[in-house]
N, C-alpha and C positions, 0 to 999 in steps of 0.2 A: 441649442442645437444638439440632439441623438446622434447617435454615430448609426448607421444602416446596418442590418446585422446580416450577414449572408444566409443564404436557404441551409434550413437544417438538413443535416447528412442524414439521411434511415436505413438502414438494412433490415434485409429480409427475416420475417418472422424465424426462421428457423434456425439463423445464425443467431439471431438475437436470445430465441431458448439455447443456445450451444454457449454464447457467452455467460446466461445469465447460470447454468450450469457448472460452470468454472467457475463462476467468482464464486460461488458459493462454497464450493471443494477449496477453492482458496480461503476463505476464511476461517475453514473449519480446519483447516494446515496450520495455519497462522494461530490459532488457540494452540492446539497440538505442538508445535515446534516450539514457542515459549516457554508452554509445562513443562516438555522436555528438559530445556537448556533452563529454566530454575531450576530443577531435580539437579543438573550436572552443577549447580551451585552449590548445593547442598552436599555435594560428591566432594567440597573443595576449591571447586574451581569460580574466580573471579565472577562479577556478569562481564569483565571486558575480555576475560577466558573463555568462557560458553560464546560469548558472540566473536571471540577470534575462530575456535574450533568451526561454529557456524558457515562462517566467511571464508576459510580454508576449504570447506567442503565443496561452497559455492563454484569458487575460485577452478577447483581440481575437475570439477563436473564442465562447468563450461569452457573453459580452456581447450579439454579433450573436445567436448562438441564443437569450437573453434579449428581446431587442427583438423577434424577429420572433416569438413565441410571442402566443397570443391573449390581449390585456390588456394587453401587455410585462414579462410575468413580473416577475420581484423590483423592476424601476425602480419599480412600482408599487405593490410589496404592501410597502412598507419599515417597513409597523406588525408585521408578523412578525419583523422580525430581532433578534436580539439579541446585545449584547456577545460572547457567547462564540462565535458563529458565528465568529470569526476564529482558533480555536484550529486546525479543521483546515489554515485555510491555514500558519497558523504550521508545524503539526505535519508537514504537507508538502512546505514548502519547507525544513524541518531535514531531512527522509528524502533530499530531492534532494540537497541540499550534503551531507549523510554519505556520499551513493551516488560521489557524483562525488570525494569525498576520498580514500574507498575503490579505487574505480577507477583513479587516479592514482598511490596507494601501492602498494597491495595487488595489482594487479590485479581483472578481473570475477568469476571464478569464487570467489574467495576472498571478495570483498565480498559477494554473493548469498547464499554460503550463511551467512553471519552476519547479513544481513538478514532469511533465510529462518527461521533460529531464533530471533530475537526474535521474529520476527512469528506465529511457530508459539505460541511461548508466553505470546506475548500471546493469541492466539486463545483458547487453551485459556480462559484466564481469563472473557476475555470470553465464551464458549459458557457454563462451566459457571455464571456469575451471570446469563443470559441477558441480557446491554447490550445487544445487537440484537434482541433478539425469539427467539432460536429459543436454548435450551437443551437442552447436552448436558453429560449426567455426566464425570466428569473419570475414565475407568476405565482400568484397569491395559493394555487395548491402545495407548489415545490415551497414555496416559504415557510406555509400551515405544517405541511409533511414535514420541515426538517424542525418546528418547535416543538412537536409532538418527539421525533427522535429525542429532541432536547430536554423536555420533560423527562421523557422515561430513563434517561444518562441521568438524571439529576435524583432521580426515585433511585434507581440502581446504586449508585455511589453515597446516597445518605442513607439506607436502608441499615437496618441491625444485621 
């Protein structure tokens, strides 16, 4: 017995170019902010220094965008929170420390694209059990697309 999979969520082309705009600015940060914080290794500082300096920065920015929101956002709403809300930071600051491990071993291109392929296939996962809200079937394109990612991860990281 299949489990029924609810109607795929779509939005509108325009938002959809606006996010696919951002993640891209996003990843090209994500290359960018690693180089960085290897560089402030080389300066001296730890990787669990550069990702503490990271996490302080984090911390100071949105805290203040916390306090000045109407209410003072979470300082005040702290009957919402719960235990497990600490799993993304956890799970975050593991991706930071593997990036920056990576990036000091491996190099960047090499660590990216093995980032890029867990994180593909974790996607898939989470799409076709809809975890976020929008479900997609797991079909023979999305499969072929992410061996082809997975290829070129595997040319990238054995290459000279």
């Amino acid at each position: 017995m299949s489990r029924a999979l609810p109607a795929t969520k779509r939005c509108e082309p325009a938002l959809m170019m606006q996010s696919a705009w951002l993640a891209l600015a996003a990843g090209m940060a994500l290359v960018l902010q690693n180089a960085l914080m290897v560089a402030m290794t080389s300066r001296g500082l730890t990787l669990t220094g550069a990702l503490f300096c990271n996490s302080l920065v984090g911390l100071v920015i949105l805290s203040t965008m916390e306090w000045l929101r109407p209410g003072h956002g979470i300082f005040l709403s702290t009957d919402k929170l719960a235990l497990w809300f600490v799993l993304p930071g956890l799970l975050g600051t593991f991706f930071v420390f593997a990036s920056l491990n990576g990036y000091k071993i491996q190099g960047s291109a090499a660590t990216i694209m093995l980032i890029l392929t867990g994180q593909l296939i974790s996607a898939l996962i989470l799409d076709r059990w809809g975890i976020t809200g929008v479900v997609r079937e797991l079909s023979w394109q999305r499969i072929v697309g992410t061996l082809i990612v997975m290829s070129g991860a595997w040319m990238v990281v054995t290459a000279p």
